[in-house]
VMD Tcl script that builds the backbone (N, CA, C; Angstrom):
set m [mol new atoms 501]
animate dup $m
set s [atomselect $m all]
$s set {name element resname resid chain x y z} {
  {N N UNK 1 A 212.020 112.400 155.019}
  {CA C UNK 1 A 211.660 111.741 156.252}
  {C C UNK 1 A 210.455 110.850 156.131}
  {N N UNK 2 A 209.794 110.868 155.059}
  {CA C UNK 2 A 208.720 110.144 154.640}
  {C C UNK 2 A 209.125 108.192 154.155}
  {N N UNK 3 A 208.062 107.742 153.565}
  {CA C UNK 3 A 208.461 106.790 152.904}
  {C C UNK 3 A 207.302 106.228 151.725}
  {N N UNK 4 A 207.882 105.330 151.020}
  {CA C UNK 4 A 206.567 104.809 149.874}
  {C C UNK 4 A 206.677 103.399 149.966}
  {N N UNK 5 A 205.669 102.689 149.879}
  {CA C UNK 5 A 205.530 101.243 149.638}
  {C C UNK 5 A 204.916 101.000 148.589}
  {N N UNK 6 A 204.732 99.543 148.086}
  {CA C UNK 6 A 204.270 99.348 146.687}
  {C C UNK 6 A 203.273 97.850 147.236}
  {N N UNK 7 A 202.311 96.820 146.874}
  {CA C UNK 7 A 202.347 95.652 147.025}
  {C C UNK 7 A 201.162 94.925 146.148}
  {N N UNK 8 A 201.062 93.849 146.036}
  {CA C UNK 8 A 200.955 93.497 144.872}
  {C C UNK 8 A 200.322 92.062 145.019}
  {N N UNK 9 A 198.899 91.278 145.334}
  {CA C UNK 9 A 198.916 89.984 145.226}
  {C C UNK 9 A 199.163 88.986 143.664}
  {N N UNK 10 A 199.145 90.129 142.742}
  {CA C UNK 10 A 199.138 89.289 141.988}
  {C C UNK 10 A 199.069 89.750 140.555}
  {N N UNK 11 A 199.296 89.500 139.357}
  {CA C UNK 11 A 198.997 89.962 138.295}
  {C C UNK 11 A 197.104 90.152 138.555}
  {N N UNK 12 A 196.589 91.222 138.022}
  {CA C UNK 12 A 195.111 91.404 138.080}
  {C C UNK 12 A 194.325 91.329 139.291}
  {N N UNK 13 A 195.308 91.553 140.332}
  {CA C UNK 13 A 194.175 91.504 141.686}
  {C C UNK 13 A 194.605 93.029 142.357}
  {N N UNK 14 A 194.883 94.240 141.167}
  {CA C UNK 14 A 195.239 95.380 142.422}
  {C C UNK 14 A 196.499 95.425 142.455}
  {N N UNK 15 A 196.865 96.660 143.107}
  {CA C UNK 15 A 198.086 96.939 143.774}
  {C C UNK 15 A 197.792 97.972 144.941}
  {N N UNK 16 A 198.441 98.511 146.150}
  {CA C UNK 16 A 198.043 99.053 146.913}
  {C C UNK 16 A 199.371 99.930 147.009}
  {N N UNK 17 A 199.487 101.050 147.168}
  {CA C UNK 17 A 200.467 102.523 147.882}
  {C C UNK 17 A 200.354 103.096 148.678}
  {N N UNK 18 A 201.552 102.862 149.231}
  {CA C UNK 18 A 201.294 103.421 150.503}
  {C C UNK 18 A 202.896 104.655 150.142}
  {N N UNK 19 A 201.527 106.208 151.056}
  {CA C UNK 19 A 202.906 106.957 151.010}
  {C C UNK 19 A 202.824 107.573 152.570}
  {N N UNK 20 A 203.542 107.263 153.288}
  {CA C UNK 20 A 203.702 107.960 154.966}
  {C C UNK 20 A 204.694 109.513 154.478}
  {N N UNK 21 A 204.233 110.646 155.285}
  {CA C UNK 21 A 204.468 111.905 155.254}
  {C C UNK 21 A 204.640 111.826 156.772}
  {N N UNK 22 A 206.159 112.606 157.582}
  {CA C UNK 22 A 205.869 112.925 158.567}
  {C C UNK 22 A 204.913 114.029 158.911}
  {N N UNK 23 A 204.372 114.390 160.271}
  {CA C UNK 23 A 203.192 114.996 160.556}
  {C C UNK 23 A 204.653 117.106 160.558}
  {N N UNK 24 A 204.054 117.740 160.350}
  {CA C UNK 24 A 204.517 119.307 160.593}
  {C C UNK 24 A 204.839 119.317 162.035}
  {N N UNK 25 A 206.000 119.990 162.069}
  {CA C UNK 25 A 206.233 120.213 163.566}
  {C C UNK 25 A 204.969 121.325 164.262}
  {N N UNK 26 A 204.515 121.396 165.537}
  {CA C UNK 26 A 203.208 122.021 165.473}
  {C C UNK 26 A 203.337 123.664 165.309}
  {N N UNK 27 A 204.472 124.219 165.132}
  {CA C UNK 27 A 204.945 125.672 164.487}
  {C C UNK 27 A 204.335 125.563 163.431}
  {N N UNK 28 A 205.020 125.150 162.291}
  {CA C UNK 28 A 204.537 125.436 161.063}
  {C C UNK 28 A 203.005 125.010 160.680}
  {N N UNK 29 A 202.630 124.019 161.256}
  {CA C UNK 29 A 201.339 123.224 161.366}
  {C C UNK 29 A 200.029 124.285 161.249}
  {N N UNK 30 A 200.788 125.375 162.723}
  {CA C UNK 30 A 199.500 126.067 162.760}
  {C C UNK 30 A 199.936 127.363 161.618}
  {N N UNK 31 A 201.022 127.677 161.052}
  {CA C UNK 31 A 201.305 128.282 160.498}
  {C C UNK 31 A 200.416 128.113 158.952}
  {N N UNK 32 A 200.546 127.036 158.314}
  {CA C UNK 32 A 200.127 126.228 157.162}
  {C C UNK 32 A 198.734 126.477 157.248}
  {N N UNK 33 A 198.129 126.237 158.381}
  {CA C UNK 33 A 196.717 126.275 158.867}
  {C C UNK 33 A 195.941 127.421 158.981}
  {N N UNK 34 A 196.864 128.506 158.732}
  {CA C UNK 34 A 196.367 129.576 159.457}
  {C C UNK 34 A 195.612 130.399 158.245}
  {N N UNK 35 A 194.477 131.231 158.300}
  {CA C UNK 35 A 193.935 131.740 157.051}
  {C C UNK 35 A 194.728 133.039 156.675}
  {N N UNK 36 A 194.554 132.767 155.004}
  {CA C UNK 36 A 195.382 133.644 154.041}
  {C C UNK 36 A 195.505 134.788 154.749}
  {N N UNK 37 A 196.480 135.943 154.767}
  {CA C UNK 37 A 197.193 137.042 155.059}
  {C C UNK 37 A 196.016 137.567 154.476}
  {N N UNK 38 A 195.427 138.932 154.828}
  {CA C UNK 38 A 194.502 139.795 154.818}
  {C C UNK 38 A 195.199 140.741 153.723}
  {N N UNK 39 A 194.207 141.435 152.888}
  {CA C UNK 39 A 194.949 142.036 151.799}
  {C C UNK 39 A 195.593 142.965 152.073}
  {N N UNK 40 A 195.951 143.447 152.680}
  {CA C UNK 40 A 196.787 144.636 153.621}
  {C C UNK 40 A 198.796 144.070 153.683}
  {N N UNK 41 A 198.640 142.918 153.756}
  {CA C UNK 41 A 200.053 142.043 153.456}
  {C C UNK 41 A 200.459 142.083 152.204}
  {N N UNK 42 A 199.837 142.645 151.477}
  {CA C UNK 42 A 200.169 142.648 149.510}
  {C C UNK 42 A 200.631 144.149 149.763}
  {N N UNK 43 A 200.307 145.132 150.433}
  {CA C UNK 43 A 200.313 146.215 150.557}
  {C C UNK 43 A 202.329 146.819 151.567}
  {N N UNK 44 A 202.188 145.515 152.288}
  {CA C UNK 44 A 203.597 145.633 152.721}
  {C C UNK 44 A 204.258 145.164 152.177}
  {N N UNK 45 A 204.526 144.961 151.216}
  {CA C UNK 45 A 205.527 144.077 149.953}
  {C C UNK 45 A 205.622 145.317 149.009}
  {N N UNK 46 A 204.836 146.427 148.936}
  {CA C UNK 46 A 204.917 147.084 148.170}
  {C C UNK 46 A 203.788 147.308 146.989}
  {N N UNK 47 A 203.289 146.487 146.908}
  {CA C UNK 47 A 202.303 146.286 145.783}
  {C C UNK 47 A 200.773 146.133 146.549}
  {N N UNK 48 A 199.835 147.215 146.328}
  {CA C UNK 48 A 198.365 146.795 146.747}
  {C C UNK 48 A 197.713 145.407 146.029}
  {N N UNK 49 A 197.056 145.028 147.120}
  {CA C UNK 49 A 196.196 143.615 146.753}
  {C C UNK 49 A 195.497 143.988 145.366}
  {N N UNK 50 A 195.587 142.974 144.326}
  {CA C UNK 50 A 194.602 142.679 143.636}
  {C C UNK 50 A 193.671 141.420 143.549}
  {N N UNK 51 A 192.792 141.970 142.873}
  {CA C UNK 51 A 191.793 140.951 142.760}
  {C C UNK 51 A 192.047 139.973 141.855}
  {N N UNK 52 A 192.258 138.744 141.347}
  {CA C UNK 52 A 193.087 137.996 140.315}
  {C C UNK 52 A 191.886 136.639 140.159}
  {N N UNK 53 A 191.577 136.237 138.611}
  {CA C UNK 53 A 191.116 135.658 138.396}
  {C C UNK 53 A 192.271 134.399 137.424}
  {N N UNK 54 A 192.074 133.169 138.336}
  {CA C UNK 54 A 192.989 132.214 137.834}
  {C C UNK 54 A 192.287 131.342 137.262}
  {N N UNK 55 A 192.592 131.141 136.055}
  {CA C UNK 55 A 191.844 130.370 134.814}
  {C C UNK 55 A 193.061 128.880 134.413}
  {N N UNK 56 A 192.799 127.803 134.916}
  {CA C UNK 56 A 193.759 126.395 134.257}
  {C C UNK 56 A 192.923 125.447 134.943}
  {N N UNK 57 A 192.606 124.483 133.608}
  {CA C UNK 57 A 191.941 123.202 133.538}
  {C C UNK 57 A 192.751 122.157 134.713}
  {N N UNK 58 A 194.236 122.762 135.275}
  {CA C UNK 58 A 194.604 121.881 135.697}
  {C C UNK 58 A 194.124 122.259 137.438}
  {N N UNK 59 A 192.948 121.305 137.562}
  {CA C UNK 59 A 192.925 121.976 138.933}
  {C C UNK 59 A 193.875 122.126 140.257}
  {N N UNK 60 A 194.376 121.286 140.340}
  {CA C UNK 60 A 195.275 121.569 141.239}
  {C C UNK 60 A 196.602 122.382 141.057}
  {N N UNK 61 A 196.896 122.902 139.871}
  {CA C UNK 61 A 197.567 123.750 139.525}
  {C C UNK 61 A 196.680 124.781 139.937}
  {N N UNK 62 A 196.156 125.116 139.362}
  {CA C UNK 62 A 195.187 126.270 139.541}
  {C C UNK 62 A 194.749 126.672 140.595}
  {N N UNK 63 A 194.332 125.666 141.589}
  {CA C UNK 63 A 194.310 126.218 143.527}
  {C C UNK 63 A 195.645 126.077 143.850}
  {N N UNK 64 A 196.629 125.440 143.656}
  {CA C UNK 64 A 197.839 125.687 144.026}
  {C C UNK 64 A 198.243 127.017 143.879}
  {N N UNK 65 A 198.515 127.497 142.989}
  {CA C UNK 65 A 198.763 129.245 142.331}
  {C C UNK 65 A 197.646 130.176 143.297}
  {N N UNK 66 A 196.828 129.360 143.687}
  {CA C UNK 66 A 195.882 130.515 144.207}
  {C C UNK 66 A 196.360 130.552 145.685}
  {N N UNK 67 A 196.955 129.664 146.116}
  {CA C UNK 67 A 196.870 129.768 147.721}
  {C C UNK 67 A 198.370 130.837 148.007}
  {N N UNK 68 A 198.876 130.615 146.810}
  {CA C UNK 68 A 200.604 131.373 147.072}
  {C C UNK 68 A 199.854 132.577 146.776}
  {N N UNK 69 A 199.310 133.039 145.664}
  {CA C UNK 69 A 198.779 134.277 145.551}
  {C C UNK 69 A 197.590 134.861 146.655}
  {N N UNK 70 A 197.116 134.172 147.679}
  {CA C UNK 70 A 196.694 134.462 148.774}
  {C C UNK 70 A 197.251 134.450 149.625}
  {N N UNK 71 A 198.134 134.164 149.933}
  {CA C UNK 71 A 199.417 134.216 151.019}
  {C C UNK 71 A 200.101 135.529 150.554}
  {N N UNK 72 A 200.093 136.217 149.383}
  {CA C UNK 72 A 201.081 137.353 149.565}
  {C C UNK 72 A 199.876 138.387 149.060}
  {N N UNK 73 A 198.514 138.147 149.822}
  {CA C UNK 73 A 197.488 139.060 150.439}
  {C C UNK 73 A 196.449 139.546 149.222}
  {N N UNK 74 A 196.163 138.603 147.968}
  {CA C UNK 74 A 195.324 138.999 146.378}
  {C C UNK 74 A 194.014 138.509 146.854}
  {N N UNK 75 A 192.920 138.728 146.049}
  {CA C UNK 75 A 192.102 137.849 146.777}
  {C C UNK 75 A 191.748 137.349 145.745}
  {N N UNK 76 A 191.668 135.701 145.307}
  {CA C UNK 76 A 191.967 134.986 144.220}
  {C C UNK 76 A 190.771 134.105 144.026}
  {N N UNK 77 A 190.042 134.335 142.501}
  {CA C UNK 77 A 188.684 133.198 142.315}
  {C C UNK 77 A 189.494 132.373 141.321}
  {N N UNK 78 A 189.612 131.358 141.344}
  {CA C UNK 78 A 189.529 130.235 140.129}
  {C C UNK 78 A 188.573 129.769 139.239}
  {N N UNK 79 A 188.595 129.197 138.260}
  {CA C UNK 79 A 187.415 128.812 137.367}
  {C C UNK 79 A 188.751 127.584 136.428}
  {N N UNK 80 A 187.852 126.590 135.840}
  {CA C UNK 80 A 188.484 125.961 135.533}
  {C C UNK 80 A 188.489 125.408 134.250}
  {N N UNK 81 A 187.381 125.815 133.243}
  {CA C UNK 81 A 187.409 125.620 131.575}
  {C C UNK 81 A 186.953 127.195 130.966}
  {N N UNK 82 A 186.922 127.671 129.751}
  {CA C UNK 82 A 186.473 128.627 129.609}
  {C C UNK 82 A 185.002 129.475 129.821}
  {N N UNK 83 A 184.164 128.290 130.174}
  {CA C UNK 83 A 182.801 128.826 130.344}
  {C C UNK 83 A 182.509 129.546 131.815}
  {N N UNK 84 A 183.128 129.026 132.388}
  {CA C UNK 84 A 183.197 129.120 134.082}
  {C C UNK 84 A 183.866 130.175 134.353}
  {N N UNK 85 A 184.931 130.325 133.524}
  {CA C UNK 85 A 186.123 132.190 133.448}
  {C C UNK 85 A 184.884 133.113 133.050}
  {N N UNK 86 A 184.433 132.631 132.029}
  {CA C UNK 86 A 183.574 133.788 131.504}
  {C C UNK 86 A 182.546 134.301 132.724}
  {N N UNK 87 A 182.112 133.302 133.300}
  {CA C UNK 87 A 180.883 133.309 134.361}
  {C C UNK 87 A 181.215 134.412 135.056}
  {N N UNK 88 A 182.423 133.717 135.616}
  {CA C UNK 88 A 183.489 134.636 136.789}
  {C C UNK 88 A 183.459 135.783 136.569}
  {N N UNK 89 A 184.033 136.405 134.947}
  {CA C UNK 89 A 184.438 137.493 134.688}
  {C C UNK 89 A 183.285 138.275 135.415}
  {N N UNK 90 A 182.346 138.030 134.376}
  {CA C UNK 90 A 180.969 138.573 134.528}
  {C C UNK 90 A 180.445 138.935 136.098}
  {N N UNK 91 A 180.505 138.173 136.973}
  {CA C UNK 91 A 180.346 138.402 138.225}
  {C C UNK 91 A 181.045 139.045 139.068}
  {N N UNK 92 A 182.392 139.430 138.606}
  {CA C UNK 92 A 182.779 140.525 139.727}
  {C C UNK 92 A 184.169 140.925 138.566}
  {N N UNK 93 A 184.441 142.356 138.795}
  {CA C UNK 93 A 185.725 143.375 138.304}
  {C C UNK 93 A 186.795 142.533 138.782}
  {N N UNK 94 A 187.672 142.082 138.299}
  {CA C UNK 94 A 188.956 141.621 138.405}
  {C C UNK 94 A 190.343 142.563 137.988}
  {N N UNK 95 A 191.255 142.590 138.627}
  {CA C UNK 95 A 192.435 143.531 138.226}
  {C C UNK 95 A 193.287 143.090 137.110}
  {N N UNK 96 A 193.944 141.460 137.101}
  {CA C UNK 96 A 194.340 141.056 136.321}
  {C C UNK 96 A 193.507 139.255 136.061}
  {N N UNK 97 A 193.247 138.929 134.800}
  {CA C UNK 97 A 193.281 137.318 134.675}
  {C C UNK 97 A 194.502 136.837 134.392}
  {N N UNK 98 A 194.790 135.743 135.323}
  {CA C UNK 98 A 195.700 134.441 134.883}
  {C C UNK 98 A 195.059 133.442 133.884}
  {N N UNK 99 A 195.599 133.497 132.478}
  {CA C UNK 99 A 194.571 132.526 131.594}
  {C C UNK 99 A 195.398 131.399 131.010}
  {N N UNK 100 A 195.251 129.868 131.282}
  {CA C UNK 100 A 195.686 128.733 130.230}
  {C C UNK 100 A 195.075 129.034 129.115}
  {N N UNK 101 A 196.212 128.921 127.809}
  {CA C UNK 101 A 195.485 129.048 126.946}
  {C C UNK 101 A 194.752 127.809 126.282}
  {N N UNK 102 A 195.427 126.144 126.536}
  {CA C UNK 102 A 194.600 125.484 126.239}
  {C C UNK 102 A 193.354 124.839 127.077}
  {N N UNK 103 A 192.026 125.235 127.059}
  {CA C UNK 103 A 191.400 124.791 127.691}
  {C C UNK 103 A 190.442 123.866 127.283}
  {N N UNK 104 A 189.755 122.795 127.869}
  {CA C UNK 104 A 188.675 121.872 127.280}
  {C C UNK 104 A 187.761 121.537 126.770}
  {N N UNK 105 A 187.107 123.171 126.720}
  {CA C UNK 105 A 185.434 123.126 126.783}
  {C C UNK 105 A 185.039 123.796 125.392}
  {N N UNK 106 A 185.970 123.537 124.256}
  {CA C UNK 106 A 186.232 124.462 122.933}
  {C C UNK 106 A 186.372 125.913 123.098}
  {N N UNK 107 A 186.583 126.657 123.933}
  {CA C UNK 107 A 186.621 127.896 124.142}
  {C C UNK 107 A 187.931 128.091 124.537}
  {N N UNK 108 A 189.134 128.109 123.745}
  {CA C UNK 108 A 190.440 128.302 124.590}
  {C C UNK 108 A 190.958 129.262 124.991}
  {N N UNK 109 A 192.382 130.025 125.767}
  {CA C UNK 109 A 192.155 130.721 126.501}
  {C C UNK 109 A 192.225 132.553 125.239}
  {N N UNK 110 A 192.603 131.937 123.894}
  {CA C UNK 110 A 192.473 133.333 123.305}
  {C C UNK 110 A 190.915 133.899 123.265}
  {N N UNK 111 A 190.086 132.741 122.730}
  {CA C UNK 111 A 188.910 133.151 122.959}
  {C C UNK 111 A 187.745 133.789 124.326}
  {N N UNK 112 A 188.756 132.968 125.155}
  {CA C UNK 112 A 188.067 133.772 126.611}
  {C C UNK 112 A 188.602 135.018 126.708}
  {N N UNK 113 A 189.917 135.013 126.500}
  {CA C UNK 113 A 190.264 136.669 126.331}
  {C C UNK 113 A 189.394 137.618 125.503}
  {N N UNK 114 A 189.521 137.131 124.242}
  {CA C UNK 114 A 188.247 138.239 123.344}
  {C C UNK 114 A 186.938 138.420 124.079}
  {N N UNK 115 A 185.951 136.912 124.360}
  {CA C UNK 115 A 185.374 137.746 124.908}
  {C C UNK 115 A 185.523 138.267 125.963}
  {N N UNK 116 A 186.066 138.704 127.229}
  {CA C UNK 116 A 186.555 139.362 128.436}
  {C C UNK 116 A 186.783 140.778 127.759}
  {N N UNK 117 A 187.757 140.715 127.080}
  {CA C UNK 117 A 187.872 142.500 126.579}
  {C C UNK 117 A 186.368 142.866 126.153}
  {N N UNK 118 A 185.965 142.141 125.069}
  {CA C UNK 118 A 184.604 142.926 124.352}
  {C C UNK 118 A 183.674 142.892 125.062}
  {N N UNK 119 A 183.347 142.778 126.368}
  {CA C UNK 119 A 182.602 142.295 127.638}
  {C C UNK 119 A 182.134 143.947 127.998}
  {N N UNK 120 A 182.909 144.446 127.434}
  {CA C UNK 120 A 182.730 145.825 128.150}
  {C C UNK 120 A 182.883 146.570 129.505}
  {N N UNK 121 A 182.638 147.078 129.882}
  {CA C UNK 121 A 182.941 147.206 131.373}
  {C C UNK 121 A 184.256 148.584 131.364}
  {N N UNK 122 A 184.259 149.852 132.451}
  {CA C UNK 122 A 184.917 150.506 132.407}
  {C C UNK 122 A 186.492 150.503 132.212}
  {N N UNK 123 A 186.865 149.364 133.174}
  {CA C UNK 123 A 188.462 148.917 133.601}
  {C C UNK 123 A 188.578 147.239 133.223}
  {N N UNK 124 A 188.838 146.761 131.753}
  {CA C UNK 124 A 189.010 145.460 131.399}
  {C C UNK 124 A 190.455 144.884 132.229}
  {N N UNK 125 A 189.850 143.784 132.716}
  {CA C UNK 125 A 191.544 143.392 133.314}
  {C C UNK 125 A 192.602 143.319 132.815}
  {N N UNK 126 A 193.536 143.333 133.049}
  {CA C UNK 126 A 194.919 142.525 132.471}
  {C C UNK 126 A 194.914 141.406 132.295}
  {N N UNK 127 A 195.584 141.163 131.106}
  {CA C UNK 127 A 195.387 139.519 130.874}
  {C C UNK 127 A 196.550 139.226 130.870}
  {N N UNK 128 A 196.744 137.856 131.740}
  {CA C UNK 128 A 198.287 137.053 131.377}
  {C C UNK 128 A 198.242 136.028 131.264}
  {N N UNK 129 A 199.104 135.478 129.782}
  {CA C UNK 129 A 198.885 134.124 129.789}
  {C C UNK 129 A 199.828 133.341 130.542}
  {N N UNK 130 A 199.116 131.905 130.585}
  {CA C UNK 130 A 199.755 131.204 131.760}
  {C C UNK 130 A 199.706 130.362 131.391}
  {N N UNK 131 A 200.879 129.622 130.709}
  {CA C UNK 131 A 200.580 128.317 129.620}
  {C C UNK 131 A 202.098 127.265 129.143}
  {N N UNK 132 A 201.342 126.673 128.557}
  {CA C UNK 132 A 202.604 124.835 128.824}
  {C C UNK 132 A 202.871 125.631 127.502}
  {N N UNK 133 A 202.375 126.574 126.712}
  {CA C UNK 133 A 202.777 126.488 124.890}
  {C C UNK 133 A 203.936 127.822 125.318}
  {N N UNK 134 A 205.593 127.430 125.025}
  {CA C UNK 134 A 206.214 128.673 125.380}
  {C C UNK 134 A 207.397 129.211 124.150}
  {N N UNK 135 A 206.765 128.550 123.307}
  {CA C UNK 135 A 207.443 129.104 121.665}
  {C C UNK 135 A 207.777 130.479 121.676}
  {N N UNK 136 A 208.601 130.926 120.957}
  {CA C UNK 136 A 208.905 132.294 120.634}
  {C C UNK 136 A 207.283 132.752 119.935}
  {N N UNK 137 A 206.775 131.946 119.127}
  {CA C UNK 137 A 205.468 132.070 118.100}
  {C C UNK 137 A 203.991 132.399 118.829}
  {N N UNK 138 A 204.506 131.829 120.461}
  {CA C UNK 138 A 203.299 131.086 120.744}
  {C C UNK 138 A 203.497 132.706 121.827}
  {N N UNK 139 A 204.718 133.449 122.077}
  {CA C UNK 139 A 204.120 134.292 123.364}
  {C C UNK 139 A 203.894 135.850 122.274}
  {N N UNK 140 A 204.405 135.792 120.798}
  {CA C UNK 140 A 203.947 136.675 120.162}
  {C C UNK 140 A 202.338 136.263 119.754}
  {N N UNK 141 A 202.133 135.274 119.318}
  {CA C UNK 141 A 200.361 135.104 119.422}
  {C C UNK 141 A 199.990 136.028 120.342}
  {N N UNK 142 A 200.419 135.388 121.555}
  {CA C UNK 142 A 199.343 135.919 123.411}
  {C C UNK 142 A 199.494 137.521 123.166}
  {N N UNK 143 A 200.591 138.129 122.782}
  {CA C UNK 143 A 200.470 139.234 123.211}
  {C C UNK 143 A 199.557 139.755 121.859}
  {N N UNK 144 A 199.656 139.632 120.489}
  {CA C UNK 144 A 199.227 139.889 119.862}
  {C C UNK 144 A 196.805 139.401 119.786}
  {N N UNK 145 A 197.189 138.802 120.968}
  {CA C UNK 145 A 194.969 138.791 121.076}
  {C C UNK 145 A 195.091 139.382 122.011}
  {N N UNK 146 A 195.985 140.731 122.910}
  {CA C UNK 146 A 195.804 141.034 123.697}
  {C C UNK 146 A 195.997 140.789 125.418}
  {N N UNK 147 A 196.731 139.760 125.195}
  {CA C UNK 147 A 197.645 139.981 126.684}
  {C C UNK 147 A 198.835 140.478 126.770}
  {N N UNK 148 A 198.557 141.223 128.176}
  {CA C UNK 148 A 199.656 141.888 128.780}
  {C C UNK 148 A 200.818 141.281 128.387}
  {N N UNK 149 A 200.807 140.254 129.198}
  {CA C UNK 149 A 202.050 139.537 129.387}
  {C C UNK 149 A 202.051 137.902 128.939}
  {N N UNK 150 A 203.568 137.214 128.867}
  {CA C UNK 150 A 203.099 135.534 128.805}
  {C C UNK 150 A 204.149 135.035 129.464}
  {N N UNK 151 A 203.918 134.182 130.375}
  {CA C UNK 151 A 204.398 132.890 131.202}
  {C C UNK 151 A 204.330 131.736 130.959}
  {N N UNK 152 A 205.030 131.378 131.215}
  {CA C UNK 152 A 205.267 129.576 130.696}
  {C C UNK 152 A 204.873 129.018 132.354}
  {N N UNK 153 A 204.415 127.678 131.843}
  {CA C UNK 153 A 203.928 126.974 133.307}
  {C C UNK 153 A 205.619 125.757 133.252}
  {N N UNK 154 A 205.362 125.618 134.566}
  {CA C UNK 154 A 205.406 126.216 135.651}
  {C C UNK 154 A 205.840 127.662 135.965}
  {N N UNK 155 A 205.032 128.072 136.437}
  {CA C UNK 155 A 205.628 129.653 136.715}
  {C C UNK 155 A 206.184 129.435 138.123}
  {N N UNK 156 A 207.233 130.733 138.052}
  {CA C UNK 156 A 207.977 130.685 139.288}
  {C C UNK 156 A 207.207 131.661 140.216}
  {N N UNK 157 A 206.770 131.384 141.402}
  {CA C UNK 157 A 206.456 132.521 142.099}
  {C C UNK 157 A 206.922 134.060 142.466}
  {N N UNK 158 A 208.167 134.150 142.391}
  {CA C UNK 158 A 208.750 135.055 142.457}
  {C C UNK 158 A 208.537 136.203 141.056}
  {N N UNK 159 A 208.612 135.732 139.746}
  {CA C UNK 159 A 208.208 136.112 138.800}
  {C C UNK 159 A 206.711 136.624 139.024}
  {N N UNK 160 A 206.281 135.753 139.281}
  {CA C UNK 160 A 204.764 136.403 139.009}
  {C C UNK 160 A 204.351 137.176 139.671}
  {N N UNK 161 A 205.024 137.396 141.186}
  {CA C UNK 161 A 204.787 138.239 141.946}
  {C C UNK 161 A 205.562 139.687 141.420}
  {N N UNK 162 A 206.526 139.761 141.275}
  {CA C UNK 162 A 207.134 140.484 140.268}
  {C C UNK 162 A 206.019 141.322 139.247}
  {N N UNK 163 A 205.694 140.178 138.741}
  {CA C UNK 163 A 204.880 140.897 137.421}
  {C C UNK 163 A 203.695 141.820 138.070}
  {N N UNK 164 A 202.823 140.828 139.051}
  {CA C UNK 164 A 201.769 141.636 139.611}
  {C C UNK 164 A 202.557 143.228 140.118}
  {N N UNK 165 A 203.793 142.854 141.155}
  {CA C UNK 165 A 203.921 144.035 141.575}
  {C C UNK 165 A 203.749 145.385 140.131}
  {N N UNK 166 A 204.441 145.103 139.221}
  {CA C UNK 166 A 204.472 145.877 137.939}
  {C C UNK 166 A 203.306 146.099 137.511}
  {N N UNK 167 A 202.400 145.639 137.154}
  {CA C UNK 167 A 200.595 146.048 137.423}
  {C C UNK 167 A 200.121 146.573 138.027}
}
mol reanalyze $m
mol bondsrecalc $m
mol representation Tube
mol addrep $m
């Protein structure tokens, strides 16, 4: 119901896009609008809320994944190269990490895993990788530095919810 335009004066003067979105009917509007399901909604699905730390350079991947995983009631921090996961870790107990394994900042996501486990701490999270690399080679690596589990991106929501429930 939308549309796109394109326009153009000229070789080297610009181009301009235009993309029109119709507006939400005002149901869903306030629905969309409305703040994340309280962790008690993870709890009627069957599975208690966890706390989930989502680790991908791609930011809008990465708050994207977080808002579905707050909608089915987790309560979700992001961080977005490996230095910033680490920060995170450090600052509060997490149940499981979501980790890209390639990240930007030379620290990729096997190495944020090592240090996260050797971090110490009573209850080390679960680690799952969450990554574009989905080789037969590449999900025996992940599990072999110690993650739980491995996902290929795009992940499907349903899966991952899945998986959490199994955690």
């Amino acid at each position: 119901g939308g549309s796109v335009g394109a326009s153009s004066a000229g070789p080297g003067l610009g181009s301009e896009f235009v993309v029109r979105l119709p507006l939400a009917p005002p149901a869903s509007a306030a629905a969309a609008a409305a703040v994340p399901a309280p962790p008690a909604a993870a709890a009627a699905t069957g599975s208690p809320a966890k706390r989930l730390l989502v680790v991908d350079d791609n930011v809008d991947g990465a708050e994207s994944l977080a808002i579905v995983l707050r909608q089915a009631g987790h309560d979700v921090i992001t961080a977005h190269d490996g230095r910033r996961a680490l920060e995170r870790a450090r600052e509060g107990a997490f149940d499981v990490v979501l980790l890209d394994i390639d990240l930007p900042d030379g620290l990729d996501g096997y190495e944020v895993a090592r240090r996260i486990r050797s971090g110490g701490g009573s209850s080390p999270p679960v680690l799952v990788a969450l990554t574009g690399f989905g080789q037969q080679e590449d999900q025996a690596r992940a599990l072999q530095a110690g993650f739980r589990s491995h996902l290929v991106k795009p992940v499907d929501p349903a899966e991952l919810r899945a998986l959490l429930d199994r955690l």
